[in-house]
C-alpha positions as CSV (number, residue, x, y, z in Angstrom):
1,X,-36.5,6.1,-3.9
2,X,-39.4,5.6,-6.3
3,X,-39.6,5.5,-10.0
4,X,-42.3,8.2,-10.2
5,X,-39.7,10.7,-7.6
6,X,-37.1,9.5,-9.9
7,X,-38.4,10.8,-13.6
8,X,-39.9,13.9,-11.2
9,X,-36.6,14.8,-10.1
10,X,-35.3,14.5,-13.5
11,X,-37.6,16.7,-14.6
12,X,-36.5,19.3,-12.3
13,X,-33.1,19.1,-13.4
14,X,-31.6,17.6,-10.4
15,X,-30.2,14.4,-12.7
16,X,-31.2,15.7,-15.8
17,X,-29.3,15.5,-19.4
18,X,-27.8,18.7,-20.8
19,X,-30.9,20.0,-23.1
20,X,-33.3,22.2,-24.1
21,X,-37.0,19.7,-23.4
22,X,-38.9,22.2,-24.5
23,X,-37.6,23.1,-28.2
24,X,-36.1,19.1,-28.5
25,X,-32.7,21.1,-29.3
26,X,-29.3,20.0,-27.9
27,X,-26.5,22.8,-27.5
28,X,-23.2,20.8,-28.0
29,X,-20.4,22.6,-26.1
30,X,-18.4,19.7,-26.6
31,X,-18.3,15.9,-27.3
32,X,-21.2,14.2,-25.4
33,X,-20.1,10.8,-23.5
34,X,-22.2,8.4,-21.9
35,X,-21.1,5.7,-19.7
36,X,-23.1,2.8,-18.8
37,X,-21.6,1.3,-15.4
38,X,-23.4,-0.3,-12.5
39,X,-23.8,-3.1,-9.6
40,X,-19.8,-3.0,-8.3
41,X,-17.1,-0.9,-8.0
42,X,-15.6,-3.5,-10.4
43,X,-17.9,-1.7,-13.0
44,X,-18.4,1.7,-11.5
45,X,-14.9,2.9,-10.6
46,X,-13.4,2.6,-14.2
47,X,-15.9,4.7,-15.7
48,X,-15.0,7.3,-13.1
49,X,-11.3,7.2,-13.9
50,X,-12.3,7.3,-17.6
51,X,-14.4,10.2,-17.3
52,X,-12.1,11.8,-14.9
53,X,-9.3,11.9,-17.5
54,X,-11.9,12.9,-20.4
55,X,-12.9,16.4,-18.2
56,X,-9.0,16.5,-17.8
57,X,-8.4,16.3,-21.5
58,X,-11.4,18.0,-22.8
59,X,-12.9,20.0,-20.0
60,X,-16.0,21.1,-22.5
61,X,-17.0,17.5,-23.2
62,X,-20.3,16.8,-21.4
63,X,-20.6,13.4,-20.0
64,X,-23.9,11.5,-18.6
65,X,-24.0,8.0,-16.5
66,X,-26.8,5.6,-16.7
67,X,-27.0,3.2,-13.5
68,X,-29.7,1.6,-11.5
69,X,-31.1,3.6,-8.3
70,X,-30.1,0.1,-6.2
71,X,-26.5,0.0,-6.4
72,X,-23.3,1.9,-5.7
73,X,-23.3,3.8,-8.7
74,X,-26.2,6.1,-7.3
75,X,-24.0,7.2,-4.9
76,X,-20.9,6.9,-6.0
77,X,-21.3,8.6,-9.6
78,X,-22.9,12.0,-8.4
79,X,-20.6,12.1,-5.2
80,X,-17.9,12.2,-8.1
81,X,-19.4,15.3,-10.3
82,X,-21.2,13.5,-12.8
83,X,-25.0,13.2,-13.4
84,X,-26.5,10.2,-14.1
85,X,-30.0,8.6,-15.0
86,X,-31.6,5.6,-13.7
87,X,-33.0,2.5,-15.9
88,X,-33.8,-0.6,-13.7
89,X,-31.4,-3.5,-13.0
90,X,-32.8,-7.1,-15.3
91,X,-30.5,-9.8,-13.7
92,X,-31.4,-13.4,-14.5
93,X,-31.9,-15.3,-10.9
94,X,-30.5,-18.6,-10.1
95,X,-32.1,-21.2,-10.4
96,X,-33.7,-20.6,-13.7
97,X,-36.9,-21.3,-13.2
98,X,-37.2,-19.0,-10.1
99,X,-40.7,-17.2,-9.3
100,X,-38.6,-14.0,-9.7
101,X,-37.7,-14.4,-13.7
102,X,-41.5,-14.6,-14.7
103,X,-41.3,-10.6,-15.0
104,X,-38.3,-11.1,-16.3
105,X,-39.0,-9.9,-20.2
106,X,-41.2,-7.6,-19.0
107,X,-38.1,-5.7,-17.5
108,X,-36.4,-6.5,-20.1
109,X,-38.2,-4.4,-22.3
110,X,-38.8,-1.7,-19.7
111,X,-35.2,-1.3,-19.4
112,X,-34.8,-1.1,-23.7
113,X,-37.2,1.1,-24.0
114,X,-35.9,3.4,-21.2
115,X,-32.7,3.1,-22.5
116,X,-33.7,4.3,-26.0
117,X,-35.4,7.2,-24.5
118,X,-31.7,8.0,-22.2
119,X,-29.9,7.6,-25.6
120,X,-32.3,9.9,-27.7
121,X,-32.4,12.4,-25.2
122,X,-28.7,13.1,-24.3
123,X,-27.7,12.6,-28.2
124,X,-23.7,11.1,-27.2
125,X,-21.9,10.7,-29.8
126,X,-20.2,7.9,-27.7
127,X,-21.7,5.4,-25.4
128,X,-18.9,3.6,-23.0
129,X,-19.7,0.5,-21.6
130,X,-18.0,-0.8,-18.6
131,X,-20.0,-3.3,-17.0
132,X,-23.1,-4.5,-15.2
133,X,-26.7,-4.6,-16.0
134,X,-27.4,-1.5,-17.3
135,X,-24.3,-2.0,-19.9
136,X,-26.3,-4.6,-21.9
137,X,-29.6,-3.0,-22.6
138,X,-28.2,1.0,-23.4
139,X,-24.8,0.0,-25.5
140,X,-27.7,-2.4,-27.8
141,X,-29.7,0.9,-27.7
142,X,-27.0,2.8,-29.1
143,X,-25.7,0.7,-31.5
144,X,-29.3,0.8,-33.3
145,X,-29.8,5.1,-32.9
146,X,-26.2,4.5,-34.9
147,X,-24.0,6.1,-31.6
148,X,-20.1,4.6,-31.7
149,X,-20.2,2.0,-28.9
150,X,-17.3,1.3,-26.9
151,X,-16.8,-1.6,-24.0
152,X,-13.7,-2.3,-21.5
153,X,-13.5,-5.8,-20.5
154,X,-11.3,-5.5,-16.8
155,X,-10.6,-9.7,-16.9
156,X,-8.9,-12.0,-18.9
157,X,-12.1,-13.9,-19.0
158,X,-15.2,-12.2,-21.1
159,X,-18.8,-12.2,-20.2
160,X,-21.4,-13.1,-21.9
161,X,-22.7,-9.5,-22.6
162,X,-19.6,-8.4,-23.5
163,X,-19.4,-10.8,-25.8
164,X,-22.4,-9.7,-27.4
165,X,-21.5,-6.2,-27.4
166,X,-18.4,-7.2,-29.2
167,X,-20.4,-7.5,-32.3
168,X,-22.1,-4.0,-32.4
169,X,-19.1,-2.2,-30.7
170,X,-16.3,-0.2,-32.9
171,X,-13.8,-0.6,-30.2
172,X,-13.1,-3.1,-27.3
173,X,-10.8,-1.9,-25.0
174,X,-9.5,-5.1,-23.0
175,X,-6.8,-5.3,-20.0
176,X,-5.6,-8.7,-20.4
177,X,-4.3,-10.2,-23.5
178,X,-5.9,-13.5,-23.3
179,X,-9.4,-11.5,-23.6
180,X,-8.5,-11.3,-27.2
181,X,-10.2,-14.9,-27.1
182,X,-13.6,-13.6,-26.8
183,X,-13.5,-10.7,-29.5
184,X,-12.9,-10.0,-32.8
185,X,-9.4,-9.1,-32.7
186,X,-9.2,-6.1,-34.7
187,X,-11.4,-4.8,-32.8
188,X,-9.4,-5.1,-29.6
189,X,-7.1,-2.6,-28.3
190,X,-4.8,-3.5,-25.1
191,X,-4.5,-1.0,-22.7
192,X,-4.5,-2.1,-19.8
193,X,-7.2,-1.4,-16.4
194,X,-8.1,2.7,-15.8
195,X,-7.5,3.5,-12.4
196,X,-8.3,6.7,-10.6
197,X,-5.5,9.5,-10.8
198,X,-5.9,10.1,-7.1
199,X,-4.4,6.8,-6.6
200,X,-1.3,7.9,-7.7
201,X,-0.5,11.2,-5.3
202,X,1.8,11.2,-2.7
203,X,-0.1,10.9,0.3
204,X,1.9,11.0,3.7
205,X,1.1,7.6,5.8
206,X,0.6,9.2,9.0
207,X,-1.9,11.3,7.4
208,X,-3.6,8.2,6.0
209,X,-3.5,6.6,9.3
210,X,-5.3,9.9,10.9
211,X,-8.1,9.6,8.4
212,X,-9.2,6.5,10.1
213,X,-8.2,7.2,13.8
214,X,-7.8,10.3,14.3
215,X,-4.4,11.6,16.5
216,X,-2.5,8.9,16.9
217,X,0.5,8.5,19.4
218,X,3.0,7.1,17.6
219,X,7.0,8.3,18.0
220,X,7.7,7.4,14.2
221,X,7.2,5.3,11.2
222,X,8.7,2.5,11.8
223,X,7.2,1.0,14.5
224,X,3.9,0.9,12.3
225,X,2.1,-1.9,10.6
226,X,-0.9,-1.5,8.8
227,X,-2.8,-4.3,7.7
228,X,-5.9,-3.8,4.7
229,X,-8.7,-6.3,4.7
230,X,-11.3,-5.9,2.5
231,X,-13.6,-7.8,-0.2
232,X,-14.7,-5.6,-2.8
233,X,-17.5,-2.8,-2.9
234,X,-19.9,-5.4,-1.6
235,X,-17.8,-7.3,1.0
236,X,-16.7,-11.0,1.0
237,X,-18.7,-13.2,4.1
238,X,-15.5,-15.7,4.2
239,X,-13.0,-13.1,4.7
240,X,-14.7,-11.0,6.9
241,X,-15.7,-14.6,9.0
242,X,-12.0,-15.7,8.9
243,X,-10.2,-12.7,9.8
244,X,-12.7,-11.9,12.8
245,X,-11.0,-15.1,14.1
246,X,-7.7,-13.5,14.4
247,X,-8.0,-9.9,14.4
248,X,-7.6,-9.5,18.2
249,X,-4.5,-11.5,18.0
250,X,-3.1,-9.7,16.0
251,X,-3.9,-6.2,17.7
252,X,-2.6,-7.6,20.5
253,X,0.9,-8.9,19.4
254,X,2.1,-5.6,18.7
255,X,1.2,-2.2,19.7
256,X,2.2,-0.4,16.7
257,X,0.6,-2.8,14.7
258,X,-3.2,-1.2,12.9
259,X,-6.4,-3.0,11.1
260,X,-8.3,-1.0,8.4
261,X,-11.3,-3.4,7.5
262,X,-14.1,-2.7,4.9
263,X,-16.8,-5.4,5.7
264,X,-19.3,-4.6,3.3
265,X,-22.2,-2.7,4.3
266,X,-24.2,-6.6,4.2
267,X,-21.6,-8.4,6.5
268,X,-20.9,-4.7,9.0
269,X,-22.8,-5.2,11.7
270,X,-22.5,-9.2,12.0
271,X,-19.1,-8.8,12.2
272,X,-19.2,-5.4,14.5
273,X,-20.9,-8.5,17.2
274,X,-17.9,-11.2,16.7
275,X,-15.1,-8.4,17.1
276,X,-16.1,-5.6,19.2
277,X,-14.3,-2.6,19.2
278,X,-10.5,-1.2,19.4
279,X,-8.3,1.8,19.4
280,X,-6.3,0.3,16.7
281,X,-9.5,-1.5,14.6
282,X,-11.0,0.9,11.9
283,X,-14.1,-1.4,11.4
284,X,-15.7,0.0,8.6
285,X,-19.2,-1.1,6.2
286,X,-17.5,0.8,3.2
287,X,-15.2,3.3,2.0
288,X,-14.7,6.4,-0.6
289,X,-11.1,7.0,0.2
290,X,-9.5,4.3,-1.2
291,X,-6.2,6.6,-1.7
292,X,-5.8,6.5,2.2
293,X,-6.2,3.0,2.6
294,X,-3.6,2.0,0.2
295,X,-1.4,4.6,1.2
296,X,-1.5,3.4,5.2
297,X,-1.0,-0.1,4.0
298,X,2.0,-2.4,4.3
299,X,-0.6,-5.3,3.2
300,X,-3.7,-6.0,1.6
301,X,-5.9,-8.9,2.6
302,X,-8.3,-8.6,-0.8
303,X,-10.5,-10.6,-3.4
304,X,-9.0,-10.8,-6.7
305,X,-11.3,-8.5,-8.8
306,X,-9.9,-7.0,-11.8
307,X,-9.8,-2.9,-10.6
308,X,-8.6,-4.8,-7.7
309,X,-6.0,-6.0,-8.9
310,X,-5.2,-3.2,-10.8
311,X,-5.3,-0.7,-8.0
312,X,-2.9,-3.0,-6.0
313,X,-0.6,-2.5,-8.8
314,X,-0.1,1.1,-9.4
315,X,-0.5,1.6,-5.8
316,X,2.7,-1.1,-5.0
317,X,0.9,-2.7,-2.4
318,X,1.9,-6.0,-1.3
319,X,-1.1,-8.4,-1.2
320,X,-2.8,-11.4,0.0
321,X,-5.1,-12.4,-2.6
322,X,-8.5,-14.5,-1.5
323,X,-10.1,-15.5,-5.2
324,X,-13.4,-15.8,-5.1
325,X,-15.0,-18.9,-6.5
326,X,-18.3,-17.9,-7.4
327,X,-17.4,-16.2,-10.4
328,X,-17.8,-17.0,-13.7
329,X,-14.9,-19.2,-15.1
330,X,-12.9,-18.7,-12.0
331,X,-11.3,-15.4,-13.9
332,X,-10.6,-13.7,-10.3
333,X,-8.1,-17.0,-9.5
334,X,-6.7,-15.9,-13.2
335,X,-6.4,-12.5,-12.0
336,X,-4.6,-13.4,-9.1
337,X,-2.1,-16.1,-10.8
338,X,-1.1,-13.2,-13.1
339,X,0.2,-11.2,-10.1
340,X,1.5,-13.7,-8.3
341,X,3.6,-14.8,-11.1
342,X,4.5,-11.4,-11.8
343,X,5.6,-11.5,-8.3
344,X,3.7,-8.8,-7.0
345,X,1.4,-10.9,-4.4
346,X,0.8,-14.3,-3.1
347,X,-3.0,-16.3,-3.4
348,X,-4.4,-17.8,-0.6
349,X,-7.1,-20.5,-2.3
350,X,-10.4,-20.1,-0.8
351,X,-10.6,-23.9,0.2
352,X,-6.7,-23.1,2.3
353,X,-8.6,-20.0,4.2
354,X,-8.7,-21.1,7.4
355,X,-7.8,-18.8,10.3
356,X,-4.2,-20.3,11.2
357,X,-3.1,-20.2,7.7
358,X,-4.4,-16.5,6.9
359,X,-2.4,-15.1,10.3
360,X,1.2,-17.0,9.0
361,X,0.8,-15.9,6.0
362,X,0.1,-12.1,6.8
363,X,2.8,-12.4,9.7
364,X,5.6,-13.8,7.5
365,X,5.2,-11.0,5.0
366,X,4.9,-8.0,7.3
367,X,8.1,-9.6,9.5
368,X,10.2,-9.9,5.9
369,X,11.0,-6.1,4.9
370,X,12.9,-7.6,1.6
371,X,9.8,-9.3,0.8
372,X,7.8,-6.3,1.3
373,X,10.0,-4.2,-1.2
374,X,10.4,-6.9,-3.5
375,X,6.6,-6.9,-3.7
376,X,6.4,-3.5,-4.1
377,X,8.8,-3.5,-6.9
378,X,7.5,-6.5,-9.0
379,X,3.6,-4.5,-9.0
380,X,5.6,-1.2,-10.5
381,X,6.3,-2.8,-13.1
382,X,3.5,-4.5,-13.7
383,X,1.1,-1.0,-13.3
384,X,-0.3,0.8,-15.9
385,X,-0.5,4.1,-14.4
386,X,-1.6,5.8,-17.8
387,X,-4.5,3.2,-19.2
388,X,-7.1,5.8,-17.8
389,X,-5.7,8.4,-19.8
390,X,-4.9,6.4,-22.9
391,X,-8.8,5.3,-22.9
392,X,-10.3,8.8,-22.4
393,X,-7.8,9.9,-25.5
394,X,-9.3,7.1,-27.4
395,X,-12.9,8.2,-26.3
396,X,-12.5,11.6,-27.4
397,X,-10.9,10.3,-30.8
398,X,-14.1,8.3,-31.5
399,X,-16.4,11.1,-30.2
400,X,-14.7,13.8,-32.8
């Protein structure tokens, strides 16, 4: 989609702000809330919950995302109820001195000045910032039209534009207490990471199961074993590489035994080549449903992002954690030490990910059911169930 189809649409109202253009007058029904989010579901799925629980809390309060037109959030934000309006992605490329970072200020300053226009439009009287590239340029924005600027940090380990949006923010919402580190404290407030409520229902496992193959012909529960893989919203290579490796074996030890795998849309159809098809393989590039996948699950093969991480948690899923080791400060491996300790999931070290070891390790824990529970137990009471609701309260509070 183009820039110029972009502002047209706006213009027509399909993404636009609440407003009168014409008179420059805003009617307020309620507190306004922006959320800049974008690039992962790391970033993007937070600011859902959040706003989810603020329409809960304050169903008059009119909320706005900014995103880039090149990532998730595009999709992902309006499929959820929520308008949203673009401003284009400025990442710095590696190495430094790539051909691609000459243009580099000029995007920079397309993507201030854009952002100043989003912020004087809408009028919030809160801009939440949850990560990503647009978070930078629209919360800096907003601090200087004088809006209340809030940012959630999801890892122990701080960013750098967090960190810089530490100074001009009035409240830092952080979910691991070693974050502190990177803030001034009394700014911080520990709540914890904002999941999605639908996380949390009840949902049947047959009925899960169904959602990704349809009838199945099964005489009862406990026959069944479900095993997750997946690598974020954008896929992991290694997993995806490693598990292909073993996937049929699996299948074929048992017959009640299932594989729900999100490659990535990148890594789908290279890996659709090196496993072919199966009754009991749901071989999948992406998926919404999240709530099904965890609530089919008896294990999660997963990276060790922070919602991640979370989600495993309130959801008491027993997991297999894969940090990655491309990220900055290795903050996923801290992510993944603080469940393990906790007791709610074992880390398998990317340089240990080897196809032998992954299939033990997934075999011991699905063949030791006090494991499993034990597992399940330790990530209860390590969830924090409420933190999305305890931010949008908070939100509101600064908005009024």
């Amino acid at each position: 989609m183009s820039w110029p189809l972009v502002l047209k649409l706006r213009s027509r109202g399909v993404c636009a702000s609440v407003g009168n253009e014409n008179s420059g007058e805003t009617v307020r029904a309620g507190p306004r809330i922006m959320f800049a989010a974008g690039g992962t579901g790391g970033h993007v799925y937070p600011a859902l919950a959040i706003a989810d629980e603020v329409k809960m809390l304050n169903p008059a309060a009119e909320i706005e995302f900014v995103g880039t037109i090149e990532r998730m959030e595009w999709v992902a934000v309006p499929k959820a109820g929520f308008p949203i309006s673009p401003i284009p992605a400025v990442a710095i490329r590696r190495p430094f001195w790539s051909l691609a970072n000459v243009l580099l200020p000029f995007r920079l300053l397309l993507c201030l000045w854009m952002s100043w226009r989003i912020v004087r439009k809408f009028r919030p009287d809160v801009v939440v910032g949850t990560g990503g590239y647009v978070a930078g340029p629209l919360c800096l924005m907003a601090a200087l039209a004088g809006t209340a600027v809030a940012i959630q940090e999801q890892n122990a380990y701080a960013g750098v534009t967090n960190r810089i949006l530490g100074r001009v923010a009035k409240v830092i919402f952080i979910a691991f207490a070693a974050a502190t580190s990177y803030f001034p404290k009394q700014k911080c407030v520990f709540i914890g990471n904002p999941t999605r409520r639908v996380l949390q229902q009840r949902i049947d496992r047959l009925s899960a199961l169904r959602y990704f193959f349809g009838d199945l012909n099964v005489d009862g529960h406990e026959d069944l074993e479900v095993v997750v893989v997946m690598g974020g919203s954008l896929g992991a290579r290694i997993i995806n590489e490693t598990m292909a490796e073993i996937a049929s074996s699996l299948l074929e030890q048992k017959r009640g035994r299932y594989i729900i795998w999100q490659t990535g849309t990148i890594n789908y159809d290279s890996t659709m080549r090196r496993v072919g098809s199966h009754p009991r393989l749901a071989l999948l590039p992406y998926v919404d449903a999240m709530e099904m996948m965890y609530a089919a699950a008896d294990i999660v093969v997963a990276r060790a992002g922070a919602i991640t991480c979370s989600e495993l948690l309130v959801t008491a899923t027993p997991a297999i954690l894969i940090p990655a080791t491309s990220v900055a400060e290795d903050h996923q491996m801290k992510n993944a030490r603080a469940m393990a300790e906790g007791g709610a999931a074992t880390i398998l070290p990317e340089r240990d990910l080897v196809a032998e070891r992954l299939a033990t390790v997934i075999l011991n824990i699905l063949g030791d059911n006090a494991e499993q529970r034990r597992m399940q137990n330790a990530a209860l009471r390590m969830a924090a169930p409420d933190a999305a609701q305890q931010l949008a309260k908070h939100v509101l509070s600064l908005a009024s």
